[in-house]
N, C-alpha and C positions, 0 to 999 in steps of 0.2 A: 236389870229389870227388863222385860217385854219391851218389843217397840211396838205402841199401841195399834200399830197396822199391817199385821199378818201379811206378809207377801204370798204364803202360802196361798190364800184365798182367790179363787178365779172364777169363783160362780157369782153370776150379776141378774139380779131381776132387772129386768126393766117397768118402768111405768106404763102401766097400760089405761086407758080409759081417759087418759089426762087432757083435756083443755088446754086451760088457765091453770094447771096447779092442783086440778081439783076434779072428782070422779065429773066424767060427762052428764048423767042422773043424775047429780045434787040441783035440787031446789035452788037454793043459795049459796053465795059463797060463805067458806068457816069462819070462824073465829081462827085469831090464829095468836099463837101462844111461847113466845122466847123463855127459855128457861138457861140463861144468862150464867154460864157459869165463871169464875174468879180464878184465874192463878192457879186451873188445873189441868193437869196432864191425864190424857184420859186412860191411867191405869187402872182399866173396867174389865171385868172378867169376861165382858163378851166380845173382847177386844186381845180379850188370849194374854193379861192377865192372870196369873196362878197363884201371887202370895196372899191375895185377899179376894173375897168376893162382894161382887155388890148385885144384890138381886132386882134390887128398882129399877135401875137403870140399863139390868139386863130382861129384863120385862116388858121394859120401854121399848129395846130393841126389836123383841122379838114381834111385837106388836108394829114397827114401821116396817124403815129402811136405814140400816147403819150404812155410814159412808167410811172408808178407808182412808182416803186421799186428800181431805177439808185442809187446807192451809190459810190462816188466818192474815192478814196485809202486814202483819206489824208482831213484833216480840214484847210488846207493854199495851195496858189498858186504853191511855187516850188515843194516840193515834190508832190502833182496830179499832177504837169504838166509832172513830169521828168516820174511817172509812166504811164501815160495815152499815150505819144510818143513814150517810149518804150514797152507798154504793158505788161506790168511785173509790180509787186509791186516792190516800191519805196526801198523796204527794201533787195531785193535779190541782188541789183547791188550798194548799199550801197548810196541809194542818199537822202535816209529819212532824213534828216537834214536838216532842212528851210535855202536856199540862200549860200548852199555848196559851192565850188568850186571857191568864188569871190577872187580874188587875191586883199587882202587892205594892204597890205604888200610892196607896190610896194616901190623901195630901200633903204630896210631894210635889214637884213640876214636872214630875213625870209620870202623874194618877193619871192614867187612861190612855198611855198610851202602847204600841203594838198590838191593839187588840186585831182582830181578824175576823172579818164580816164575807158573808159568802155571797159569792157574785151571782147578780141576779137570773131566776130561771131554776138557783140549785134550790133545791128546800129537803129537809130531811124526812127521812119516812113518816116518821108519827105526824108531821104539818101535813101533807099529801093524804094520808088516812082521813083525820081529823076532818079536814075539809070537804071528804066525801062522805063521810054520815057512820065513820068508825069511832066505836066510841076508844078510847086510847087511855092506858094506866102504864106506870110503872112502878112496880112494888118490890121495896125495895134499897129505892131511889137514886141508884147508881147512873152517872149522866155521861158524866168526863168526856166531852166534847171537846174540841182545839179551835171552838169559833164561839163568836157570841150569837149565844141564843135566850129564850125563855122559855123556859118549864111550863107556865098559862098557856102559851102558844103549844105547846107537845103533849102537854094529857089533862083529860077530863081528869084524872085521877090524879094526885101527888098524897104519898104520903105522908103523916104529919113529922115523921122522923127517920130518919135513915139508918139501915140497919140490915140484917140477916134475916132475923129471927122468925122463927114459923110460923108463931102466934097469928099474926095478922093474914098468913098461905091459907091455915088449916082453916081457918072462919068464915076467909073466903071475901075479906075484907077488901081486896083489889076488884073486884067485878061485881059488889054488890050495889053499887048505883047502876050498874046497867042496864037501861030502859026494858023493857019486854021488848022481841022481835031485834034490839038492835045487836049487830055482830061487833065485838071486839079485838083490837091488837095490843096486845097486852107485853109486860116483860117483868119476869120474874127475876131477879139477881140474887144469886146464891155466893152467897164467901169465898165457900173452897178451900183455895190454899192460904186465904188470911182467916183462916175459922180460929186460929190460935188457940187459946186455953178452952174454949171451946169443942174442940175433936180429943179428946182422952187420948192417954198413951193406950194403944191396945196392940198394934205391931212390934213384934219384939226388934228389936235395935240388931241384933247378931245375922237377922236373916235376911235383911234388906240386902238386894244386889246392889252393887256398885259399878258403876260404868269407869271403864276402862279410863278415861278421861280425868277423873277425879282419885287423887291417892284416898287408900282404904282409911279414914282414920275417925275416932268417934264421933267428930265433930260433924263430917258428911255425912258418916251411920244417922246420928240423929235427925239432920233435915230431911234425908228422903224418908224416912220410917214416919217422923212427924208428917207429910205429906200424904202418904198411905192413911194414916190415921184420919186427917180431912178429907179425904176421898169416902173415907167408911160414914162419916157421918154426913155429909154430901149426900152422898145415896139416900139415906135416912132421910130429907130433907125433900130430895127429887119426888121419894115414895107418898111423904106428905102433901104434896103439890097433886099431884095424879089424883091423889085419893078426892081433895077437896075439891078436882075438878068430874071426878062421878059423882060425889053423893050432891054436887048443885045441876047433876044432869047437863053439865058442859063436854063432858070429855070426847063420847060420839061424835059431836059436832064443831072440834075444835083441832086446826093442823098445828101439832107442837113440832118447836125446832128447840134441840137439847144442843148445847156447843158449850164451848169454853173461848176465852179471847184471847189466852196466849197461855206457855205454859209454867211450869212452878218456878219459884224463888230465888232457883239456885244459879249460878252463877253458869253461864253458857248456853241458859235455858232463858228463863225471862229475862226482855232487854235485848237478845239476840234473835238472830233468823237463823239457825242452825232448826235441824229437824227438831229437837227437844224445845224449842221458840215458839215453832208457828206449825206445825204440825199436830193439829186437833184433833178431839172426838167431833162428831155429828152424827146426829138424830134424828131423823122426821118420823113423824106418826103421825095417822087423821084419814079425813076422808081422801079416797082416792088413791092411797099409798101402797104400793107392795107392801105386806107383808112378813117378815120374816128374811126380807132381801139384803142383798149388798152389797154396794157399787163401787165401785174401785178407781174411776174417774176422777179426774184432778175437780176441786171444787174450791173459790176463794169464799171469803169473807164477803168480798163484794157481790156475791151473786145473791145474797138471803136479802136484801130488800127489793130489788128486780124480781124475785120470786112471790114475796110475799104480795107486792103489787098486781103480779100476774092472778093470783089465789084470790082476789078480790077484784075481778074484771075491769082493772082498771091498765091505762098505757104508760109501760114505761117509759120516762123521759128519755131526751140523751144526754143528758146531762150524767145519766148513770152507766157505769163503765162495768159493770154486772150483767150474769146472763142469771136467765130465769131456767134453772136446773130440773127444776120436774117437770118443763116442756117436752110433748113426747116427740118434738123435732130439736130437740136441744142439741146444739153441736159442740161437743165436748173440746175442753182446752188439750191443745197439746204443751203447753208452759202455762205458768203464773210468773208471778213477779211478787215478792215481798221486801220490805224498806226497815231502816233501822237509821236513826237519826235520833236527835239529841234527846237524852233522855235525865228529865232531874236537869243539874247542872253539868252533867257529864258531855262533851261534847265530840259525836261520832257521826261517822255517814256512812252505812255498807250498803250492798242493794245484792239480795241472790234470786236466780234464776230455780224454778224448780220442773224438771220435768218427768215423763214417764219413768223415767232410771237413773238420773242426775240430778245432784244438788252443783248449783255455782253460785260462788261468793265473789261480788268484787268489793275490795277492802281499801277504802278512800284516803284514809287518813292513818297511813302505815307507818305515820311517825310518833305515833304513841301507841300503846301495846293494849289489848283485850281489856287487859287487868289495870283500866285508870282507875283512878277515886270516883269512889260511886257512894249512892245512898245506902250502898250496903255493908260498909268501911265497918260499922262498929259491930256487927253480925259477929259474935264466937267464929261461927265458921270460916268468915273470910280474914278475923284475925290470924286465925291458923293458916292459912292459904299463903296467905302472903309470909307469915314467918318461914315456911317451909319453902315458898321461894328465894328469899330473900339468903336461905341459910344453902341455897343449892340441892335443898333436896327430891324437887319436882325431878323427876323422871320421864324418859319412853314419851308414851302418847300424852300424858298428863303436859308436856310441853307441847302439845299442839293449840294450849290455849295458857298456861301458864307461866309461860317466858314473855321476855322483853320485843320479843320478835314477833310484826305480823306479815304475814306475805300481802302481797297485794291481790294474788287471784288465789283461790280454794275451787277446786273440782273434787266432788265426791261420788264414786258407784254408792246409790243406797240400797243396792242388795247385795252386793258384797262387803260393804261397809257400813253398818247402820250404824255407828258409832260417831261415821264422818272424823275417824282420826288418819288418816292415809291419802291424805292429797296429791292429784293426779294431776292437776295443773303443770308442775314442770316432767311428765310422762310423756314421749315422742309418741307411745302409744294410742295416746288420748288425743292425739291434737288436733281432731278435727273437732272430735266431740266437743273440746273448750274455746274452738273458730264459733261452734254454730250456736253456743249458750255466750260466749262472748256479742256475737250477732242478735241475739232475741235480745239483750236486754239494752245495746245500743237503737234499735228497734223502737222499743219499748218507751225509752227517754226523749228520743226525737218526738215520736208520735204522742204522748200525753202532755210531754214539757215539764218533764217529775221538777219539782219546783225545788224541790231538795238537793238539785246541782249546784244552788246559788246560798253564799251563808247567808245566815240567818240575820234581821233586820238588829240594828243596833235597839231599837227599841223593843224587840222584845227580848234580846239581852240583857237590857236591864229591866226588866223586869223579873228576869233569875237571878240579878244579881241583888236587889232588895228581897227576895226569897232565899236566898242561900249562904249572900253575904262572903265571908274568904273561903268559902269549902269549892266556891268557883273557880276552881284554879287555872283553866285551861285559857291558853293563850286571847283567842278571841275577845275575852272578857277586859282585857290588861287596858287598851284606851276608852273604856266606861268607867273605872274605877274612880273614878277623883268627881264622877258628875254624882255621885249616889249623894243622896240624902237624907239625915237622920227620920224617920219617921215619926209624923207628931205625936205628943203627947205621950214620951218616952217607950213607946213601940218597940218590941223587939223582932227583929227579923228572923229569921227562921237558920237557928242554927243545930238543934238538934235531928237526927237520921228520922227521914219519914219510914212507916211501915209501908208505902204505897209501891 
């Protein structure tokens, strides 16, 4: 398949007329508009995509500015979500840990404890909005924070149920309390890649490409071709959103930002920070936007609430570790940094560097392999995976992530390598390149204090471990086991594989 970011491309608009985010001639500031997308990899046709097209979403484009380069904080939902609302990486306010703060402990002696309250001064975007006279919805109702919050406190709007479905986009049910004259921050959340039964088979199984990385066999054929498929009704979905925001005469006056929070399902992709992890689509459209443009400059996760702040003349904190991207003085990243820690009960810590032409990975905890027990153990696919490891049949590149063995550093050229199977870490060649991406992200750690160098608090260990029970199998867990506690009123703890 396509890597969703053309190297090809070197033509860049720049933003002109910008302020705050927003044409110098606007009256006011916009509305502004997430269109939140789930578990997708942006294989969109105007992203140079050719097995399927999607015209929404190439319409969308052509109508902003596509961004190349968008790298999200994180290869799983809660931690991008936790850092992307507060604009900070996930790791400075200690939220890195997939599904923090869920209290599964409820009356035991250990109900309430490791939850995770954010230190004062942080507050997340929609509270900062809110408080300045933004009216704020989420439709949708996707949240998955890694700290305790409340929903009353984050939007005028909640919907009464949680869910995908269009019904409530097309009607226009998220922004129909909104007062006359007041501007909204809004967030749509689309499925994606959990649209399930949902997205029809309509790609055929034989024509999906297969990445070098993954052996050919039908069980992979199906999950990328199934993902193709939610991508097509994705689009479908985006088109509906667009539409209900012209025919309520919002669209004119509203800056939409179209992304994804990490990429699909499959194993080396979500969960990880490899390029197929954290390497997004992004969209802007609205007032003030180029056009038809396309910017190639590195962009995280954490710079879209810094911006969206800016786009509403208000000042960003410093509590926010985000730059404001459509400043027409914006000075472009030369690295990001993105984090990979524990996810489910699975227990990991990688951190990679990404820069103009380099991917670097440094791999913490080399004493267990890529391929531990995960929430994806009962997947077809990953039965097959592991039987074909297990029987010796992994080959070539496909052992760069499906053996016993992990190195501890990865360097990768991503234009010579967009696959990231050919690691240059031990290349005499390379050795300054992985001195000075070794250097950014020792940097990086000093100066934020990624909290994710230090393990994780016994108490919120246990509280994966009343969520998951023996599927915990990883060492850390082993001196909590004898403190669990039946949960009252014959309670079952959660032993079945989530779809999440």
């Amino acid at each position: 398949m396509n890597r969703i970011f053309s190297t090809t491309l070197t033509f860049i608009l720049l933003f002109a007329g910008f302020g705050s985010a927003r044409a110098a001639d606007s009256p006011s500031p916009p509305n502004v508009l997430w269109i939140y997308l789930e578990d997708v990899s942006g294989w969109f046709s105007c992203y140079g995509e050719t097995l399927i097209k999607t015209p929404n979403i190439d319409a969308l484009a052509a109508e902003g500015t596509r961004f190349t380069r968008f790298y999200t904080p994180a290869g799983v939902c809660s931690a991008t979500r936790s850092a992307t609302i507060l604009g900070a990486m996930q790791t400075t306010y200690g939220n890195h840990d997939h599904r923090s703060s869920r209290n599964t402990a409820v009356g035991t002696k250990h109900d309430g404890v490791g939850m995770i309250h954010l230190p004062e001064g942080v507050t997340p975007l929609p509270q900062t909005l809110r408080k300045n006279g933004v009216y704020t919805f989420n439709e949708g109702g996707k949240d998955d924070y890694n700290f305790v919050f409340s929903l009353d406190d984050f939007y005028d709007f909640i919907p009464k149920g949680k869910g995908w479905g269009p019904k409530a986009l097309v009607a226009g049910e998220c922004w129909k309390g909104l007062p006359e004259g007041q501007r909204f921050f809004g967030q749509v959340q689309l499925g994606g890649g959990k649209l399930g039964k949902a997205a029809p088979d309509v790609v055929d199984r034989a024509a999906v490409p297969v990445p070098p990385y993954y052996p050919d066999i039908p069980e992979v054929r199906e999950y990328i071709a199934h993902h193709y498929d939610c991508i097509l009704k994705t689009d479908e979905q985006v088109g509906e959103v667009v539409a209900a925001l012209k025919r309520d005469a919002l669209y004119d006056n509203t800056l939409i930002f179209l992304f994804s929070d990490h990429g699909y399902g499959m194993h080396r992709h979500k969960q990880f920070v490899y390029e197929g992890g954290i390497h997004m689509p992004l969209i802007v459209v609205g007032p003030g936007v180029a056009k038809g443009a396309v910017r190639e400059d590195l962009v995280s996760g954490i710079d879209l609430a810094p911006t969206v702040l800016a786009s509403q003349d208000l000042e960003i904190p410093p509590s926010m570790e985000g730059r404001n991207f459509l400043s027409p003085d914006h000075e472009k990243r030369d690295h990001l940094i993105a984090a990979r820690d524990r996810c489910d009960f699975t227990i990991e810590r990688i951190r990679t560097v990404v820069t103009e032409d380099f991917q670097y990975l440094r791999n913490y905890l080399t004493d267990r392999p890529f391929m531990q027990s995960s929430y994806k153990d009962s997947w077809p696919v990953s039965i097959r995976l592991r039987e074909m490891m297990a029987a010796g049949e992994m080959k070539g590149d496909q052992l760069v992530f499906f053996s016993d063995l992990k190195p501890e550093e990865e360097l990768y050229d991503l234009a010579k390598d967009p696959h990231e199977v050919h690691n240059l870490a031990d290349d005499p060649a390379y050795a300054e390149v992985l001195a000075r991406h070794r250097e950014l992200l020792k940097n990086w750690i000093e100066t934020t204090g990624d909290k994710g160098q230090q393990p994780e608090s016994d108490e919120g260990l246990i509280q994966v471990l009343y969520e998951w029970d023996d599927r915990a199998i990883n060492p850390e867990y082993d001196h909590l086991r004898d403190q669990i506690e039946p949960l009252p009123g014959g309670g079952k703890r959660k032993t079945k594989v989530s779809i999440e």
